[in-house]
C-alpha positions as CSV (number, residue, x, y, z in Angstrom):
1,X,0.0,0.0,0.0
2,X,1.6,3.3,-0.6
3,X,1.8,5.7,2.2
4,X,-0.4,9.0,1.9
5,X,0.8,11.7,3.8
6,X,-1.3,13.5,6.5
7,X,-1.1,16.6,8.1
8,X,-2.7,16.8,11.6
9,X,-3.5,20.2,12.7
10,X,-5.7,20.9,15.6
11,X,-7.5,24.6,16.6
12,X,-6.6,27.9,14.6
13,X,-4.0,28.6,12.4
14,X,-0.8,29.7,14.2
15,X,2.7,31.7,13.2
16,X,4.9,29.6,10.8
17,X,7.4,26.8,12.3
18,X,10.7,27.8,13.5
19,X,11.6,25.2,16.2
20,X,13.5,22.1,16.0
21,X,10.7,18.9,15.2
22,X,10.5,15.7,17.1
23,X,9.7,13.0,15.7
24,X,9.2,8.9,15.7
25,X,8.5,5.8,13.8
26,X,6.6,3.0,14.4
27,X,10.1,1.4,15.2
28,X,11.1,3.4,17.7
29,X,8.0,4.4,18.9
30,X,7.2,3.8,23.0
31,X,3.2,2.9,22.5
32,X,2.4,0.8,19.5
33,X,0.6,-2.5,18.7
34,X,2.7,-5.4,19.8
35,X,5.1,-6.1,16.3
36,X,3.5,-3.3,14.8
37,X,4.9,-2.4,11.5
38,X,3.3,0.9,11.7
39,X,0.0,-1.0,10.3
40,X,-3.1,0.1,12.8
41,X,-6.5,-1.6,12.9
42,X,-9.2,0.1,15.1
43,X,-8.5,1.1,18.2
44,X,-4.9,0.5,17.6
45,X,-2.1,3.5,18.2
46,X,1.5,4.9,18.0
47,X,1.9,7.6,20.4
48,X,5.7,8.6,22.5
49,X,5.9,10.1,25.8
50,X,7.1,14.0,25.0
51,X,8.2,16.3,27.7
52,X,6.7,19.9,26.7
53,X,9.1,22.5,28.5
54,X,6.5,25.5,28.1
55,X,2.7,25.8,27.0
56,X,1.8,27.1,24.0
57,X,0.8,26.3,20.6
58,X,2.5,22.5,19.1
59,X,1.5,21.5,15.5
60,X,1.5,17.2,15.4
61,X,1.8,15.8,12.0
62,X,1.3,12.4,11.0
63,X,2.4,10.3,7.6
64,X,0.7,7.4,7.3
65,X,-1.7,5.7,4.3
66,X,-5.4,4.8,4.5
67,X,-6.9,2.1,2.8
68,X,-11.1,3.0,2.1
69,X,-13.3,0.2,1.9
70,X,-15.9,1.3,-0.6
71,X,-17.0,4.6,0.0
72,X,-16.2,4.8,3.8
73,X,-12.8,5.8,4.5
74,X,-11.1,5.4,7.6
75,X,-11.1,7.8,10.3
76,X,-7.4,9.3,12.1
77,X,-7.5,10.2,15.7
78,X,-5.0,12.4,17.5
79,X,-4.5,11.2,20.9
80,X,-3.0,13.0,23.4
81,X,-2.5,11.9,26.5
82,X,-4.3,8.3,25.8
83,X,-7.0,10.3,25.0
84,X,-8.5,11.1,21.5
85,X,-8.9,14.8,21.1
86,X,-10.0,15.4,17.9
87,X,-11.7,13.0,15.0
88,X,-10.6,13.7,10.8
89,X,-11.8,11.1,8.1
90,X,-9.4,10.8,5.4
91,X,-10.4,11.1,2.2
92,X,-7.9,10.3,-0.7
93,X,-5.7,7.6,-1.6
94,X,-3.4,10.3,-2.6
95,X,-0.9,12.4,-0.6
96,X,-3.0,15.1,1.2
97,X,-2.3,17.6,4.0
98,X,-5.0,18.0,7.0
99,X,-4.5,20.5,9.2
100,X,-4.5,20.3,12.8
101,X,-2.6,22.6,15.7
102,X,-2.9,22.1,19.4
103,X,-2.4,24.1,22.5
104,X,-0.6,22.1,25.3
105,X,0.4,22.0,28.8
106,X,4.2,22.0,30.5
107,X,4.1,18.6,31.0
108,X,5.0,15.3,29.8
109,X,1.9,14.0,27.2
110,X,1.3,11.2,25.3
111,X,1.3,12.4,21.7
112,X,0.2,9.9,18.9
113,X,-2.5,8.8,16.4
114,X,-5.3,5.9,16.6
115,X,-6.8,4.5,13.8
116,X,-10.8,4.8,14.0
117,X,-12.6,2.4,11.4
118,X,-16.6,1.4,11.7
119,X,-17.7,-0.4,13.9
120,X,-17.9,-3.8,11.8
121,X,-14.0,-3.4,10.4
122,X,-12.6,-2.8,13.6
123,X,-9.8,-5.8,12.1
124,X,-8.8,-4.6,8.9
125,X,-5.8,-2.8,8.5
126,X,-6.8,0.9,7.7
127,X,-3.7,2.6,8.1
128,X,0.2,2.2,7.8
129,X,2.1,4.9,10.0
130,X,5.3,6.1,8.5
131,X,6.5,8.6,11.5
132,X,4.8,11.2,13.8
133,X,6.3,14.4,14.0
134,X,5.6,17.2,16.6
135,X,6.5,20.9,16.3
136,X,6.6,24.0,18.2
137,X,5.4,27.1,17.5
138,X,8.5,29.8,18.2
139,X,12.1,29.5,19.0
140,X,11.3,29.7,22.9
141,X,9.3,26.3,22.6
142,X,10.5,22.8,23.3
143,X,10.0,19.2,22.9
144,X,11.7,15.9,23.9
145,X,11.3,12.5,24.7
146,X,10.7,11.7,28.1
147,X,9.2,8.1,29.5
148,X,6.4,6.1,30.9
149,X,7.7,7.0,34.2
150,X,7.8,10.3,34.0
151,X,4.3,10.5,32.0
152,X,3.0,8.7,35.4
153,X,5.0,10.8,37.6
154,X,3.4,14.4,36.0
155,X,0.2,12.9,36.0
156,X,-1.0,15.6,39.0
157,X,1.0,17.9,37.4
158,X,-1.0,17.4,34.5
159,X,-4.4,17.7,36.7
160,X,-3.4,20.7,38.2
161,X,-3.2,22.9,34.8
162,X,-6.4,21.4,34.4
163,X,-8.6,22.5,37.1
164,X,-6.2,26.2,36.9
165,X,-7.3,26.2,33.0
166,X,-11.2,25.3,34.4
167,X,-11.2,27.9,37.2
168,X,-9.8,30.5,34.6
169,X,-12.8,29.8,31.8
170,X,-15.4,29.7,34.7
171,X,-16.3,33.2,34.7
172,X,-17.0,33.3,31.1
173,X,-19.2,30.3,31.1
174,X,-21.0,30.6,34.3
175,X,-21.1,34.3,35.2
176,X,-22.6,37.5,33.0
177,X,-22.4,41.0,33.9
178,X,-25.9,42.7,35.0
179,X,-27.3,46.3,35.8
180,X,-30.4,46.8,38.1
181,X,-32.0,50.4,38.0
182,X,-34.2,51.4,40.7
183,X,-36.4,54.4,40.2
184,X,-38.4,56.7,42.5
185,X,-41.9,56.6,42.7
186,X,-41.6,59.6,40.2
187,X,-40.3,57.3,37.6
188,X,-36.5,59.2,38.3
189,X,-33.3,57.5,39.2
190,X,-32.5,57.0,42.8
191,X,-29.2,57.7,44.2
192,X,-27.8,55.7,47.1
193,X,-30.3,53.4,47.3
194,X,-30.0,50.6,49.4
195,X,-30.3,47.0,47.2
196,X,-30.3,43.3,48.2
197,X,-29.7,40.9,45.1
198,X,-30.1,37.2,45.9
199,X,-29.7,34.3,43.8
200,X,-33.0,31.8,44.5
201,X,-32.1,29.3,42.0
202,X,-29.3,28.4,39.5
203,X,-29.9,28.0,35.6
204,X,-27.2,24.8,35.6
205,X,-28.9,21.7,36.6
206,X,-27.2,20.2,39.7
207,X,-28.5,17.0,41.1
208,X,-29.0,13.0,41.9
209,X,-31.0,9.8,41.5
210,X,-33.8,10.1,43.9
211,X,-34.2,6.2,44.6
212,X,-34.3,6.4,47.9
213,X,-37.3,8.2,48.5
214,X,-39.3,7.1,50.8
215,X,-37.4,3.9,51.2
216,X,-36.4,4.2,54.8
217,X,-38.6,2.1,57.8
218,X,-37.9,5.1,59.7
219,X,-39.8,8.8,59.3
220,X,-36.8,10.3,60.8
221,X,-34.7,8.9,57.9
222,X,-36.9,9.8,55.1
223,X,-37.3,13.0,56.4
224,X,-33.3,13.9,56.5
225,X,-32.9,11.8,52.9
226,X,-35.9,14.8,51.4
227,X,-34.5,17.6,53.7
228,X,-30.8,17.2,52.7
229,X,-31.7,16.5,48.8
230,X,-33.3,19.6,48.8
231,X,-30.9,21.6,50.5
232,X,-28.2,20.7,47.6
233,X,-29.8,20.1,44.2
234,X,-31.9,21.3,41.9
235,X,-32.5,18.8,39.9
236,X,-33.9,14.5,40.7
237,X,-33.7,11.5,38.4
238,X,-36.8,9.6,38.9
239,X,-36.7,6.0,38.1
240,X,-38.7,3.7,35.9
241,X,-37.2,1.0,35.1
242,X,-39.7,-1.0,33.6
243,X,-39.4,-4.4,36.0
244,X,-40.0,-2.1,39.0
245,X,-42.5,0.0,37.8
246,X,-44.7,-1.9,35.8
247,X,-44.4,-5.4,37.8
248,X,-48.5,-6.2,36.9
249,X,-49.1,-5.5,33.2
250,X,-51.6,-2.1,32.9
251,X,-50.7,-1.3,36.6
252,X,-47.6,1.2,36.3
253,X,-46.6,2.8,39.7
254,X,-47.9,6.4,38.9
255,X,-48.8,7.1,42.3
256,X,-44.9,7.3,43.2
257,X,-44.1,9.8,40.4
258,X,-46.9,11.7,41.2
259,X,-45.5,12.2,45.3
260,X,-42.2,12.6,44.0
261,X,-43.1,15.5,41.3
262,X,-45.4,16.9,43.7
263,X,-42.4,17.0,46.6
264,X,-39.8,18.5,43.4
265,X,-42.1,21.1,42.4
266,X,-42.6,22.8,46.0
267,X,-38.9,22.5,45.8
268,X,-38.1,24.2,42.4
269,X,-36.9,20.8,41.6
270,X,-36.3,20.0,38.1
271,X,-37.4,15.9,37.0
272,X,-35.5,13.7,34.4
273,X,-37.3,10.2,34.1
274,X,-35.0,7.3,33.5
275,X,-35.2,5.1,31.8
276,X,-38.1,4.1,29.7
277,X,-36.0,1.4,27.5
278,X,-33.5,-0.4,28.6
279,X,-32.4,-4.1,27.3
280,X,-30.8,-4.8,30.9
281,X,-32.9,-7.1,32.8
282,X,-34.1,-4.1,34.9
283,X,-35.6,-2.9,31.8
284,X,-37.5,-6.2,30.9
285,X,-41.0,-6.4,32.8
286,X,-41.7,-9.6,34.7
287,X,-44.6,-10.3,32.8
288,X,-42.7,-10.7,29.4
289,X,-40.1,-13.3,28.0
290,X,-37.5,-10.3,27.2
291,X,-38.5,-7.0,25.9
292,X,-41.7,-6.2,24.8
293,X,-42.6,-6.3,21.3
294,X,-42.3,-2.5,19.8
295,X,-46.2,-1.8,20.0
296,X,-45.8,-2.4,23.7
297,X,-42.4,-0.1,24.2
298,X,-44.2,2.1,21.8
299,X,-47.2,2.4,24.4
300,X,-45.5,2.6,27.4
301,X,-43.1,5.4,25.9
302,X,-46.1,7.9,24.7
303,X,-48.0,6.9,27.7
304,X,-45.5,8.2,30.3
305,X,-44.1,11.2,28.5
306,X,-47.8,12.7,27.5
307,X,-48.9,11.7,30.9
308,X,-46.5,13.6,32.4
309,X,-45.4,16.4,30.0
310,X,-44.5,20.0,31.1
311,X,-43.6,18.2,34.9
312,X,-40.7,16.0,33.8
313,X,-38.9,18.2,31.4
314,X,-36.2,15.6,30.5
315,X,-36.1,12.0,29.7
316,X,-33.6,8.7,28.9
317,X,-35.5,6.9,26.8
318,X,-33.3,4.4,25.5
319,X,-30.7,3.0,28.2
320,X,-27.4,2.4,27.3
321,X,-27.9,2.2,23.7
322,X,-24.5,1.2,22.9
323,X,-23.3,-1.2,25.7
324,X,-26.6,-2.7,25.9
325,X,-27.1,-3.4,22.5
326,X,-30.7,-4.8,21.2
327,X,-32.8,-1.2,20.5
328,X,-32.6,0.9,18.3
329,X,-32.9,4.6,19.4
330,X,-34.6,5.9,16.2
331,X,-38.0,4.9,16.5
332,X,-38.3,5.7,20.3
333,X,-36.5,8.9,20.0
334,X,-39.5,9.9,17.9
335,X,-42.5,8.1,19.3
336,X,-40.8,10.2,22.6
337,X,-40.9,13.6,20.9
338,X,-44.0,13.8,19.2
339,X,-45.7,12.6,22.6
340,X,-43.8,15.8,24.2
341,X,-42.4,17.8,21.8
342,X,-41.1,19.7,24.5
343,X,-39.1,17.5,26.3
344,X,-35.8,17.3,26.0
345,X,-34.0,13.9,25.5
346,X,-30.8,12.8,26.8
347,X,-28.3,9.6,25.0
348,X,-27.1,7.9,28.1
349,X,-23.9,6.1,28.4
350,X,-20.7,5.2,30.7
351,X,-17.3,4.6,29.5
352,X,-16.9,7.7,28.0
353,X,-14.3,9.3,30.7
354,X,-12.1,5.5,30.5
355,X,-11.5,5.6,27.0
356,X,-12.9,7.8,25.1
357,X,-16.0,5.5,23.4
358,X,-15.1,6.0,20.0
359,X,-18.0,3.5,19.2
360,X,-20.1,5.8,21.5
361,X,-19.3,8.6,19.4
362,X,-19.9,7.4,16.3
363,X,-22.8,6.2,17.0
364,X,-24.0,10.1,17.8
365,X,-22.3,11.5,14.6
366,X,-24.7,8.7,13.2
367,X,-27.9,9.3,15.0
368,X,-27.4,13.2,14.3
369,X,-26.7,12.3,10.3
370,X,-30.1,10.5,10.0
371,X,-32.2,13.1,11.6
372,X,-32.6,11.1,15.1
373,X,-34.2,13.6,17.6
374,X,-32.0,13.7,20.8
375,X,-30.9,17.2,23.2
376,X,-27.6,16.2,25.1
377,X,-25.2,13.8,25.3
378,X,-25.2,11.8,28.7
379,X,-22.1,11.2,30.3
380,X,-21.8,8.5,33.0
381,X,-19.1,8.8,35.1
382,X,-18.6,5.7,37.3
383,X,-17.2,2.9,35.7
384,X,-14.5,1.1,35.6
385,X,-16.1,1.7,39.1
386,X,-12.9,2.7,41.7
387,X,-11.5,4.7,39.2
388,X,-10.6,8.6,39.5
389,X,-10.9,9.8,35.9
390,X,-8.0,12.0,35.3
391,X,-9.6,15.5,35.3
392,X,-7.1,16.8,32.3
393,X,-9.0,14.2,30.7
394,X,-12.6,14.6,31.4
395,X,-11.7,18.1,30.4
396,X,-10.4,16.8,26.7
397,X,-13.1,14.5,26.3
398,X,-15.9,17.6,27.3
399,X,-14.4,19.5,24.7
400,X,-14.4,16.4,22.1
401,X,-17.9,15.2,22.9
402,X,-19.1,19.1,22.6
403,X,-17.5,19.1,19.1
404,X,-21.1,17.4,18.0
405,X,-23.3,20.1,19.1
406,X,-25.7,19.2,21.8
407,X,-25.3,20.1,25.1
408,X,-23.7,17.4,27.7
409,X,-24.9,16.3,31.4
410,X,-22.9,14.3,33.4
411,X,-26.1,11.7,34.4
412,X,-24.3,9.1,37.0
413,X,-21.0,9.9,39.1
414,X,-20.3,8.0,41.5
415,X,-16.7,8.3,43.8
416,X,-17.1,5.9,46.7
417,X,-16.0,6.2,50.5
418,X,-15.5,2.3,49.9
419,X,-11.9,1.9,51.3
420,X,-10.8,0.5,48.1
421,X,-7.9,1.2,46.1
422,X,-8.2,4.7,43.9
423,X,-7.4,3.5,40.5
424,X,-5.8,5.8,37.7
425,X,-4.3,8.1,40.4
426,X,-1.8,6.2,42.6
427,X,-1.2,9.6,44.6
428,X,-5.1,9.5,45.8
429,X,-4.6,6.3,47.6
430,X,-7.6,5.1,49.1
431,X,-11.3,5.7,48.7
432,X,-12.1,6.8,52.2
433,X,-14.2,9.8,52.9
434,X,-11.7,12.2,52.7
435,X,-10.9,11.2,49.0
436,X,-14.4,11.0,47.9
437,X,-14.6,14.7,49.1
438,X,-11.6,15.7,47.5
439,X,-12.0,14.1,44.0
440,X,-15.8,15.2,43.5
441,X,-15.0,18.3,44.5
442,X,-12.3,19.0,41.8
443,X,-14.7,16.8,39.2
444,X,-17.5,19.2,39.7
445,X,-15.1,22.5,39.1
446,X,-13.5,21.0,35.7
447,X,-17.2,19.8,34.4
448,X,-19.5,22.9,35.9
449,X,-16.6,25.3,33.8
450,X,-17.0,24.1,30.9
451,X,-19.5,25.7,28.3
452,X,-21.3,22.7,27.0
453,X,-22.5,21.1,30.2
454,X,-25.7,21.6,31.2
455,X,-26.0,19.3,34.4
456,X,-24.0,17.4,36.8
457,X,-26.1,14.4,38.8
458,X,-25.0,12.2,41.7
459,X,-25.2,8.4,41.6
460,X,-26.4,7.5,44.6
461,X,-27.3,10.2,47.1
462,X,-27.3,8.0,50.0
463,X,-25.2,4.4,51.0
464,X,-28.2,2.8,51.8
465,X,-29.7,1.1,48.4
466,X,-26.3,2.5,46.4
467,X,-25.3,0.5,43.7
468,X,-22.1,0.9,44.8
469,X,-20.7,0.4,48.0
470,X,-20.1,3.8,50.4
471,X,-21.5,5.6,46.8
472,X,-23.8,8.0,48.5
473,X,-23.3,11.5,49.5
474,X,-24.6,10.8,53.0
475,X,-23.9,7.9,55.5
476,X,-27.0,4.8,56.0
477,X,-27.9,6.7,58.5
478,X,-28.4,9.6,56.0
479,X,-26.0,12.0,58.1
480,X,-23.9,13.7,55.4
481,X,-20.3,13.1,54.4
482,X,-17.5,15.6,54.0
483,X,-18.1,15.4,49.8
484,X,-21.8,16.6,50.8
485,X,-20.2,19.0,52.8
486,X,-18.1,20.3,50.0
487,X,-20.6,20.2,47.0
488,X,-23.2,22.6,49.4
489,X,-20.4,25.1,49.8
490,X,-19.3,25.3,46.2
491,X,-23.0,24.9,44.9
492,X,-24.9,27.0,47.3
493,X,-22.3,29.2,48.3
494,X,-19.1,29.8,46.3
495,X,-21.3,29.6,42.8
496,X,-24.1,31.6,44.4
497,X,-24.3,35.3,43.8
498,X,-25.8,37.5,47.1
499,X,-24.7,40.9,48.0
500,X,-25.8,44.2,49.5
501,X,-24.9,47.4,48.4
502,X,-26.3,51.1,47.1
503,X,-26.8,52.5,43.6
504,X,-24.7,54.9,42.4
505,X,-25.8,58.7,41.1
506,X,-27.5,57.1,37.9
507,X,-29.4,55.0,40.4
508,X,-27.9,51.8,39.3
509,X,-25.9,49.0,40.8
510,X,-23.6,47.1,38.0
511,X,-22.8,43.9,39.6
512,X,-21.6,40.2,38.2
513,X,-23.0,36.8,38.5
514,X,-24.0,33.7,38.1
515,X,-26.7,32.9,36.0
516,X,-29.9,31.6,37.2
517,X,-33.7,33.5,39.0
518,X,-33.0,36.2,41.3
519,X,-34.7,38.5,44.1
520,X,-34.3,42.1,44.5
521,X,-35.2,44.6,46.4
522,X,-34.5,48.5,47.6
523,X,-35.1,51.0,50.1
524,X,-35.1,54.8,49.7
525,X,-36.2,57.5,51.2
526,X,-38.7,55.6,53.1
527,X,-40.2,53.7,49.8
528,X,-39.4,49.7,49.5
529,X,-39.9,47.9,46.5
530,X,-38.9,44.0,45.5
531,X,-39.1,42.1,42.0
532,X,-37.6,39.5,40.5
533,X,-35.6,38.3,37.5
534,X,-33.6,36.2,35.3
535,X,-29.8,36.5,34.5
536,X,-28.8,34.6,31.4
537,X,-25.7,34.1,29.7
538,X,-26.7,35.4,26.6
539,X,-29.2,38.2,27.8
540,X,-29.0,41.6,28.3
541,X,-29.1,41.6,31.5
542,X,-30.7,45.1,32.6
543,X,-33.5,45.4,35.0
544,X,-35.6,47.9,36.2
545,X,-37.3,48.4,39.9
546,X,-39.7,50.7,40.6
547,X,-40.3,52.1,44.2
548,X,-43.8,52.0,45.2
């Protein structure tokens, strides 16, 4: 096969090359296929540990051949960091440039390519590596090779930049500028007012399964389980699985949604239902010999999203679609949105923050290709269980996953208090208390940052009933644990905008914050008056009060 040459190139253009290249072969590559000839199948990669001496701006350029079969060519992944970052198809037999540049960290990364075939040809050889070659942008810029042990050894290092990179977006993505104007009861502005502005409720869905409700054979318990779900989150995942919640065909448990929506909406509680379809065996009714024939899912789908439509905003409606393999989303997805054309519809799936998914990712650029209705992209985060996803990479794979357009929520994270060994981060040690505290605290600030999430749920909220051992944010005896502790401060505190102070001579008070429903009110010269409002990213952001 004769090589083509490619040209990676990742982000915008940059100032022409003057720095000395690095570059490998498949021979002398550090990560390759076992014997590998520079020949990659699917999944398959060549990557080298590189030390980068300063950030800034690195081009990577790869020369390898692709071999199309029929009119599907195969697709070249840059990896950095074991991660894939960005997704090009080639598209010629013949010698063609593709351009790529990419900003990166002063670190040592992973920098390589990964062959990304469909689905059914993840075998066949797609294409032959010649050498990878990575180049700084200006003379001040350096790269060298550096090893698996001090790749391992920088990978806090590497976490670090990434919650500093987070924390520095934040305000963009999570905070707008405003301007309240109070008035006299002349219509004129008034000077040295004194204003309140509170926050009453955040635009960014933050939340958890709500399971356990009602589950405890103590008052006392279900009482602290409702009191402390409300006093964090916004935002409950109601279940129906259909084995649970349909165990007598034509006798669905409606009276349990209709307690919990009642509870959420007192509350200012947002609902997701999960999950109507599901080929697990949680998904499969007792009363049938595996999953219902469509007419049946169809039925149960527009029965439950018309019966409840305009209460539970958001729905999974197919489980899993890729792991658990057996329905198609397509016909759902629709039966779902002309039943509630208002809901919108998350594509649930884990492995995403291990690996990457490619196959789950292709199977959205699919999905969105064929016109298959769908809102966000849902993001487990929780297995391999025990594992602390690197946080430079959840923050890669945010920004690859937003690449396709929908918005993303993070639908089931679980860190533990389990005792068992923290995997992927050798520095974190143990799952203990302390460590669940730590690690969902800094998951939270990398995934609340950035721009294309749109919620963040917990997966369990309480160790009692958890699917995984010590997964809950508060103790069986539904006391809360320090990660409670910390999530309340950042979410009802830290990213929670309150202050008092007066208007200036214009009458107005210019203030910044986050974005969500807001009280205020003002006193002057013996007049009070109080409203409310909205602060949006994209708004204008200017309100008027009146004194009365």
């Amino acid at each position: 096969m004769r090589p083509v040459r490619v040209l990676i190139v990742l982000a915008a253009a940059c100032a022409a090359i003057d720095a000395v290249a690095l570059t490998f072969t498949p021979a002398d590559a550090a990560i390759k296929p076992l014997g590998s000839d520079g020949a990659l199948r699917g999944g398959d990669a060549i990557a080298e540990f590189v030390r980068v001496s300063e950030a800034g701006d690195y081009r990577v350029t790869a020369r390898c051949g692709a071999v199309p079969r029929g009119e599907a060519w195969p697709r070249i992944v840059l990896s950095i960091d074991r991660t894939p970052w960005r997704i090009v198809a080639a598209d010629s037999a013949d010698a063609k440039e593709y351009a790529f540049d990419i900003t990166l960290t002063a670190a040592v990364h992973t920098v390589g390519v990964q062959a990304l075939p469909d689905e059914d040809r993840a075998k066949e050889t797609l294409l032959a590596v010649e050498s990878v070659t990575i180049e700084p942008f200006g003379d001040a810029l350096e790269v060298e090779r550096a090893t698996v042990t001090a790749w391992n050894q920088d990978a806090q290092t590497r976490e670090r930049l990434a919650l500093e990179q987070s924390e520095a977006v934040l305000r963009r993505t999570r905070i707008s500028p405003a301007v309240v104007t109070v008035l006299d009861p002349k219509g004129n502005p008034a000077p040295d007012a004194t204003v309140w502005i509170e926050q009453t409720a955040l635009a960014f869905l933050f939340g958890g399964n709500i399971c356990g409700w009602e589950q405890f054979p103590e008052h006392r318990l279900n009482q602290a389980y409702k009191d402390r779900f409300a006093a964090l989150f916004n935002y409950a995942t109601l279940p129906f699985y259909w084995m649970l919640y349909e165990p007598e065909r034509g006798k669905p448990n409606y009276a349990l949604t209709e307690a919990i929506l009642a509870w959420c909406a007192e509350r200012g509680i947002q609902a997701k239902g999960h999950t109507l379809l599901w080929t697990h065996e949680v998904g499969i009714p007792p009363w049938s010999q595996g999953l219902p024939p469509e007419d049946v899912q169809r039925g149960r789908v527009e029965d439950l999203m018309r019966r409840f439509a305009g209460r539970i905003p958001y729905w999974e409606v197919v489980n899993e679609p890729v792991n658990a393999p057996g329905l198609d989303i397509a016909a759902p997805h629709a039966w779902a949105r002309a039943a509630d054309p208002t809901a919108k519809i998350v594509v649930n799936e884990y492995g995403i923050f291990y690996e990457g998914h490619p196959a789950f990712y292709r199977f959205l650029e699919d999905a969105i290709k064929k016109g298959v209705p769908f809102d966000a992209v849902g993001i487990q985060a929780h297995a391999p269980l025990h594992m602390a996803f690197p946080l430079d990479r959840v923050r890669a794979l945010l920004d690859l996953y937003a690449g396709l357009g929908k918005e993303i929520h993070i639908t089931e994270f679980t860190p533990t208090s389990s005792g068992r060994k923290v995997l992927g981060a050798p520095w974190r040690d143990a799952w203990d208390e302390a460590q669940q505290a730590e690690y969902a605290e800094q998951f939270y600030r990398v995934c609340f940052a950035h721009p294309a999430v749109a919620a963040i749920s917990w997966w369990d909220f309480c160790d009692v009933g958890a699917w995984a051992e010590g997964g809950g944010l508060l103790r069986a005896d539904c006391t809360p644990k320090p990660a409670y502790d910390r999530l309340r401060r950042l979410i009802r505190e830290e990213w929670w905008t309150r202050l008092e102070t007066a208007t200036d001579g214009q009458g107005q008070v210019a203030f910044e914050g986050f974005h969500g429903a807001y009280k205020v009110r003002a006193r002057y010269a013996g007049h009070v008056a109080e409203d409310t409002f909205h602060l949006a990213r994209d708004g204008e952001n200017r309100f008027v009060l009146r004194l009365q």
